[in-house]
Steps between C-alpha positions, in 0.01 A plus 500: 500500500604780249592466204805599438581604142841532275417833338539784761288691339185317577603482861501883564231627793231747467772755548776312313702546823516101552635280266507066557731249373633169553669445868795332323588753238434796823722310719770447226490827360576685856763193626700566175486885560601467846767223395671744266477791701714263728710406278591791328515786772527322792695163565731438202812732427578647142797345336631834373515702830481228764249675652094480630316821452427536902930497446528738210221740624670548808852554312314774268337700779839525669617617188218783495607569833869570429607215736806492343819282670707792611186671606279541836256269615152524482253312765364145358151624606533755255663250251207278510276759527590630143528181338183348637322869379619523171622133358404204728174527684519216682592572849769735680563107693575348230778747282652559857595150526584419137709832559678410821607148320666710290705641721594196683840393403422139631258489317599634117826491401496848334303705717298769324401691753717661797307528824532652823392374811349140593422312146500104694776288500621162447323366830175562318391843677272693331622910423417761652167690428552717216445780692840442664706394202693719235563410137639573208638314163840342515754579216388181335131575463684795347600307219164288451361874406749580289357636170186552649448870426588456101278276336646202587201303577086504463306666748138494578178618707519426878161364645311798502633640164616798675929429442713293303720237679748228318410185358874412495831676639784460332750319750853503388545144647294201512329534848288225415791272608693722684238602741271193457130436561214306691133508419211257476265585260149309383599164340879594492768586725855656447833486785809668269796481785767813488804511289867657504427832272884490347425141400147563348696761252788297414226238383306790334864603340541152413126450327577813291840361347308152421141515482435135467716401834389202671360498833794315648711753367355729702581333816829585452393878584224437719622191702208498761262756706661753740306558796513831719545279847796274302505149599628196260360360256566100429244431241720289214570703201308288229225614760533827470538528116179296445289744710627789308434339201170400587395760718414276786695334755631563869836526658625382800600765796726452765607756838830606498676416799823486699691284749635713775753325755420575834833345657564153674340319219132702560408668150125656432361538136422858369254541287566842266220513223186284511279431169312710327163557606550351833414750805760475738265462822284228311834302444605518882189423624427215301915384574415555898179237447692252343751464801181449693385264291843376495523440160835630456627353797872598446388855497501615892432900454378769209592877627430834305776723503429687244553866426506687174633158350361146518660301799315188616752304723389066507675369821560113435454288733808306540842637372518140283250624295601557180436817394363392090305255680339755746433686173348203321255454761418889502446488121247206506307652831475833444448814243907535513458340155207582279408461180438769269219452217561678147212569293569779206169603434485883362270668306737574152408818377264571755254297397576111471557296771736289394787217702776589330887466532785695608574534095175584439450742821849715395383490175171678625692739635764596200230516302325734739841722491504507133158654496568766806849595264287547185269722673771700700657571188223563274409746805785669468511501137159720500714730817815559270258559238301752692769710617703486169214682385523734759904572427401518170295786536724679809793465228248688197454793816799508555609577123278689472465652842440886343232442368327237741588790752323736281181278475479438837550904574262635271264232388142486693493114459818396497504128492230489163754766331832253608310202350414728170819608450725354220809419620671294220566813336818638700514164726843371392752840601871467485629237671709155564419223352458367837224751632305391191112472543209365272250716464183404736226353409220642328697643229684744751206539712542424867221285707288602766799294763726675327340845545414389888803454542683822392200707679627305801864551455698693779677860358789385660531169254568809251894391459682365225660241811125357538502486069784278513364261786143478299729404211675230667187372711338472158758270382560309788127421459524445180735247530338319769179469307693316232620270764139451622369450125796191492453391806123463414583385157728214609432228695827364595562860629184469732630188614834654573378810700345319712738228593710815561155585781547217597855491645481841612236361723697227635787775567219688698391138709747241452778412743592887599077551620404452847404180497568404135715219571366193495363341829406111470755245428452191366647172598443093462251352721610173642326240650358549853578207683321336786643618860645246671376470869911565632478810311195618756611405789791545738738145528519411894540174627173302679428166657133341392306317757267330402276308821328119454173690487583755226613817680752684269778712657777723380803532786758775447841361389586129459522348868568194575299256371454271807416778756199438670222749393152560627177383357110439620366246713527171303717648239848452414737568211493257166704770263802704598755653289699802370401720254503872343241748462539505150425173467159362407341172677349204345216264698399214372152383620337111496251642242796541209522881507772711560504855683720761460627703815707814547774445763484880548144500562507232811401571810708672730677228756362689816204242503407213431492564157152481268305200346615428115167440368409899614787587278395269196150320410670159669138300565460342825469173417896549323777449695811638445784275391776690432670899505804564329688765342438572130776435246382621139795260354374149728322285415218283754380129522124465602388215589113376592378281774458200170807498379492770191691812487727657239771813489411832497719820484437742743536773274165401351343466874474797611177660578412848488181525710384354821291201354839336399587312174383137469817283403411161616131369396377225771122347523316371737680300782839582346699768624805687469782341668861642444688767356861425496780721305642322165878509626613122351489295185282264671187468683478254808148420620352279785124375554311460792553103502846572465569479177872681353522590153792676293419676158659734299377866543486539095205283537277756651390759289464880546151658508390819636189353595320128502434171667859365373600189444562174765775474692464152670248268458258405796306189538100452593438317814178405671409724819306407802201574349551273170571845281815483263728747671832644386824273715704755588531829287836730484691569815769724405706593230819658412750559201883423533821478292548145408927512523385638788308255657194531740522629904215477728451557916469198731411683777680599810724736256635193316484524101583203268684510174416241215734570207379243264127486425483311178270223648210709517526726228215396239261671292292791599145351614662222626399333847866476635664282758559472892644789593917493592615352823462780769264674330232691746156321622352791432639474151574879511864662336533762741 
C-alpha cells in the first residue's frame, strides 16, 4: 500500500503534476465545495431580493434586452439563449423552465415575467418549446430593477469574466414573501409560501414606526399566506403566529366551493379554486379512483367543466346528503385539502443561510432598502456634483463669452489656452444679487470638464434666455444636493423616505392592481364528523328474508308479511320482516359474535337470495340465531347455552369488518343461546327441566364484551354413561314490565296473561320454581 503522507509537498510526482492526500480530507474538501455552491447559487433564495440567481440572471438579461412592460416581445429561445451565454451556463432547459414559472400566474402570485403563447397551466402541462413562446418583463419585474442603472447595488464578473451581472437587485417590495420560494439544497431545504404585497408593506410601514414590534403584532398586517389559486385557509391563528415567529410551521388549505341548486331538491357542489400546488388533472383523477374504490361512497360523479376558471362539479349521490358532510369526506380523501409546509430558510445578505422569521425576513429587506437609498443618493450626489461643475463653467463662458469667443477664434489650442486663462479677474460683472456666481475652482481657472464642455456647447445656447435657465438649474441642483447631504446625514429621514417608497408601491400594487386584492380567505375549521350510512344512501322501504338455511334477501317495499314466498328444495323461511335501506342489520351467531349488514347492500329479491356467511366470515360450524334491525339507543340480552349472559348496548356492537365483533365469550360445549331486546324491568327465564325464575333486570350488568354473569342455576346429574352432566340448561328467556305482568303463547293462537308473579321472583342465579299453570311443554314464551 502507499503511503500516504500529510505534507503535500512530499507527495508531488516526478513532474509535480500529481499530488496525494487523505481520502477523507479529498472527499470533504470537494462535498463542502459542491454543498455551498448549492447553497449559495442554486437552491436557497436571498432574503433581500427574494430571488435565486438562475431568477435574477434571467430578470437582468431581459433588462439588457430592453424587454421592458409596455414593450415588444422577444422569443424565449432567444431569452435563454442570452442568459445561459452570458450569466448562467447551465442549460437553455433549465432557465426556460425557471423562466416560464415565472410567468405562470398559478403559480407566483406576482408574475415577473409576461409571456406569450403556451407557458403550462394548472392541469400540470408543460409550455410550449421556447421556440414558440414570446416574453417580456411585466411592470413588476419593472420595479425589482428599479435603481439598477445608478449604483444602487454591487456588481461583479459573470463566469467567464467577460461582463458584470448583479449580485443583488434592488426590489422595491419584499418578493421574498410576496412571490415566495421552493428549493432543496444539500443538508437544508427552504418552502417560503406567497404573500399579499399591500400587506407585506403595511408590516414593513409598521416595523419602521416601532422597530422592536413583536411578532404577533405583525399578524395583525400579515394575517396568513395569499395564494395565486385562492382557497381558505383554517389553520387556528395561535398556529399561524408561531410559524412566523419561528420560521417553521404549515397551514392548513382548503378548495373553495359552492352549492348550486339544481331544482326539485337535486343540488351539485362547485368547486371554484383548488389548493395551491395541486394540478387540477392529478386531483380529478385521483377523485374518479376513489369512487371506484368507493371510498367516498356518497360521492356518485366528478366532471371537469372547466374553462378559463376552475369548475369541478361533485354530483352526490343521494339528494339527503348533506352537502358539509359530502365536503368532509372530500377533505379527508382527497388533495381538496392540503397542507402547506413553511420553512423560512434564506440566505441573509447573500451569504448565510439562516431560518428566520417574518420580523427578521422584512427586516432583511428594509435593511436592504436602506443600503440601495444610500447608494442612489450618494450616486446622485457625485451627478449633481458633476454637472454643477459643468454650469459652473457654461455660466464663467457665458460672462465672459467675448473673450472665450476670441480664444476659441484665434487660439491654435484652444482648450490648453481656456484652462490658462485667469478668469477671476473680470468674473463678477454687473449684476443681481441673484445671478451671483463664485468664482470656479482653481483660483478662476476652469477644469478640463469644464473646458469640454464649452468646446462642446451649441452656438445657438449663445442667449441670455439659456443664461437664466443655467442659473436656475444650478440652484435647483444646488438645493437638491443639500437635501441629499440631510437625507444622508439623518437617519430618521432615511427611514422616512422610504416608508414614503414604500406606500407609493402599495398605490402601484395594492387593491387598484390587477390582481392585488387579496385571494385566500380564511375561516374556522370544524370538526369533520363521521357520515352516517342514511346520509349515503337513498331511504326506500324493503322486506328482509331471511331462509332456515341462511339465504339473505332484500324484497322491494314492505309486503305482507305472511305471503308465501319461494325458497330451495328443503328450505323455508325462519326471518321475515320490514325494513329500510338505510338501515343496518345485526346477526347474531352460536359462536358469540356479532355481524354487521347493510340493508342496502342485500341481495336483490329476484332470487333466492345469497348465503350470509358469503357476506360475513360466519364459520360453518355457527349457526345463526338471530337478525334484527340495529337500534344505536337499545340495548340486548345474551344469553349462553349454561345459563350466563349479561346486557350489552348495541351501540358498542357493531362491527365494522366482515370477521364480526366478539360480544359473548363461550368455551367448549357451551354455546350462545339467545339474544333478546332489554324492553322490561325484569328478566323472566326458564330451564330445560322446567324451571321459571323472575329477577330484576338491574341485576345483570352491562359489558361490551365477556362470559357474564349466571342467570339461573343448573344442577349436575348422572348420564347414561355414569358422567356428571348438566340437568337441563336455559330454555328461553325474556324481559317484561313487572306492573305489567308476563304474556306467553299456548298454542293454537291462545296467549295467557299472569299479572302477579311475585312467587317466583328470587335472586339472580337462583334455580326457580315450576313454571305457572298453562305454561308451554316446550317451555318456550313465544
Amino acid at each position: 500500500m502507499t503511503e500516504v503522507v500529510d505534507d503535500p509537498a512530499k507527495n508531488e510526482g516526478p513532474q509535480g503534476s500529481e499530488i496525494s492526500e487523505p481520502l477523507r480530507r479529498a472527499i470533504g474538501e470537494r462535498y463542502l465545495t459542491y454543498a455551498l455552491s448549492t447553497i449559495m447559487h442554486r437552491a436557497l433564495p436571498d432574503a433581500r431580493d427574494g430571488l435565486k440567481p438562475v431568477h435574477r440572471r434571467i430578470l437582468y438579461a431581459m433588462s439588457r434586452l430592453r424587454l421592458n412592460s409596455t414593450g415588444g416581445f422577444l422569443k424565449s429561445a432567444k431569452i435563454s439563449g442570452d442568459t445561459m451565454g452570458d450569466f448562467h451556463p447551465h442549460g437553455d432547459a433549465a432557465i426556460y423552465d425557471a423562466m416560464a414559472r415565472l410567468a405562470q400566474d398559478f403559480a407566483v402570485r406576482y408574475p415577473l415575467v409576461d409571456g406569450q403563447g403556451n407557458f403550462g397551466n394548472i392541469d400540470g402541462d408543460n409550455p410550449a418549446a421556447s421556440r414558440y413562446t414570446e416574453a417580456r418583463m411585466t411592470f413588476i419585474a419593472e420595479a425589482m430593477l428599479e435603481g439598477l442603472s445608478e449604483n444602487a447595488v454591487d456588481f461583479r464578473d459573470n463566469y467567464d469574466g467577460r461582463l458584470q451581472e448583479p449580485s443583488v437587485l434592488p426590489a422595491t417590495f419584499p418578493n421574498i414573501l410576496a412571490n415566495g420560494a421552493a428549493g432543496i439544497a444539500v443538508g437544508m431545504a427552504t418552502n417560503i409560501p406567497p404573500h399579499n404585497i399591500a400587506e407585506l408593506i403595511d408590516a414593513c410601514v409598521h416595523l419602521i414606526k416601532t422597530p422592536d414590534a413583536r411578532d404577533d403584532t405583525l399578524l395583525n398586517y400579515v394575517p396568513g399566506p395569499d395564494f395565486p389559486t385562492g382557497g381558505v385557509i383554517v389553520e387556528p391563528r395561535e398556529n399561524i403566529a408561531q410559524a412566523y415567529s419561528t420560521g417553521r410551521g404549515s397551514f392548513r388549505l382548503r378548495c373553495s366551493y359552492e352549492v348550486e341548486d339544481l331544482g326539485r331538491g337535486q343540488w351539485q357542489v362547485v368547486v371554484t379554486e383548488i389548493p395551491y400546488q395541486v394540478q387540477k388533472s392529478k386531483l380529478i383523477e385521483k377523485i374518479a379512483e376513489a369512487i371506484q374504490t368507493k371510498k367516498i361512497p356518497i360521492l356518485a360523479d366528478i366532471r371537469d367543466e372547466s374553462a378559463e376558471d376552475i369548475r369541478i362539479v361533485l354530483e352526490p349521490r343521494s339528494k339527503n346528503v348533506d352537502p358539509d358532510v359530502l365536503m368532509g369526506m372530500m377533505y379527508r380523501n382527497s388533495d381538496l385539502e392540503v397542507r402547506f409546509s413553511l420553512n423560512m430558510n434564506v440566505l441573509i445578505d447573500g451569504v448565510t443561510p439562516k431560518v428566520c422569521s417574518m420580523k427578521e425576513v422584512l427586516r432583511a429587506f428594509l435593511d436592504h432598502r436602506r443600503e440601495v437609498l444610500q447608494r442612489r443618493s450618494e450616486h446622485r450626489m457625485e451627478k449633481i456634483d458633476h454637472r454643477l461643475e459643468v454650469l459652473e463653467g457654461f455660466i464663467v463662458a457665458f460672462l465672459n463669452l467675448d473673450r472665450v469667443i476670441d480664444i476659441i477664434r484665434y487660439d491654435d489650442d484652444p482648450k490648453a489656452a481656456l484652462m490658462r486663462e485667469d478668469w477671476s479677474r473680470d468674473f463678477v460683472r454687473a449684476m443681481d444679487e441673484s445671478d451671483y456666481v463664485s468664482p470656479p475652482p482653481g483660483e478662476g481657472e476652469l477644469s478640463e470638464v469644464q473646458v469640454d464642455a464649452i468646446l462642446n456647447m451649441r452656438l445657438r445656447s449663445l442667449r441670455r434666455l439659456e443664461e437664466m435657465e443655467l442659473i436656475r438649474e444650478r440652484d435647483a441642483l444646488m438645493e437638491e444636493r443639500a437635501g441629499l447631504e440631510d437625507l444622508l446625514a439623518s437617519d430618521d429621514l432615511q427611514w422616512s423616505r422610504i416608508s414614503d417608497q414604500l406606500k407609493e408601491t402599495k398605490k402601484q400594487f395594492g387593491k387598484d392592481y390587477d390582481g392585488g386584492a387579496r385571494r385566500t380567505r380564511f375561516a374556522e375549521a370544524g370538526e369533520v364528523e363521521e357520515v352516517p350510512l342514511e346520509a349515503m344512501i337513498d331511504r326506500e322501504p324493503i322486506t328482509v328474508v331471511c331462509s332456515q338455511m341462511g339465504w339473505i334477501r332484500a324484497m322491494t317495499g314492505h309486503i305482507d308479511l305472511t305471503r308465501e314466498l319461494k325458497f330451495k328444495d328443503g328450505d323455508g323461511p325462519r326471518f321475515i320482516f320490514h325494513a329500510e335501506t338505510t338501515d343496518r342489520l345485526l346477526v347474531f351467531g352460536s359462536n358469540g359474535r356479532f355481524y354487521t349488514l347493510s340493508a342496502a347492500n342485500l341481495p336483490g329479491g329476484r332470487g333466492m337470495g345469497e348465503p350470509v356467511r358469503l357476506i360475513v366470515d360466519l364459520p360453518n360450524e355457527a349457526e345463526i340465531l338471530d337478525l334484527m334491525i340495529h337500534n344505536p339507543d337499545g340495548k340486548l340480552l345474551v344469553a349462553s347455552s349454561e345459563g350466563n349472559g349479561f346486557v350489552c348496548e348495541e351501540k358498542e356492537i357493531v362491527a365494522q369488518t366482515r370477521t364480526g365483533k366478539q360480544v359473548l365469550n363461550v368455551k367448549g360445549d357451551d354455546k350462545a343461546k339467545l339474544c333478546i331486546p332489554v324492553i322490561g324491568d325484569h328478566v323472566a327465564i326458564v330451564s330445560e327441566n322446567g324451571k321459571f325464575l323472575v329477577f330484576p333486570t338491574e341485576e345483570l350488568p352491562v359489558m361490551s364484551r365477556g362470559k357474564g354473569v349466571r342467570l339461573q342455576k343448573y344442577n349436575m346429574a348422572r348420564g347414561k354413561q355414569g358422567a356428571l352432566e348438566l340437568d337441563g340448561g336455559l330454555s328461553d328467556v325474556t324481559t317484561f314490565d313487572w306492573s305489567d305482568g308476563l304474556s306467553w303463547e299456548m298454542g293454537g293462537g291462545k296467549t295467557r296473561h299472569e299479572p302477579d308473579l311475585a312467587q317466583w321472583l328470587g335472586k339472580r342465579a337462583g334455580v326457580g320454581k315450576r313454571p305457572p299453570y298453562g305454561f308451554p311443554r316446550t317451555y318456550k314464551f313465544k
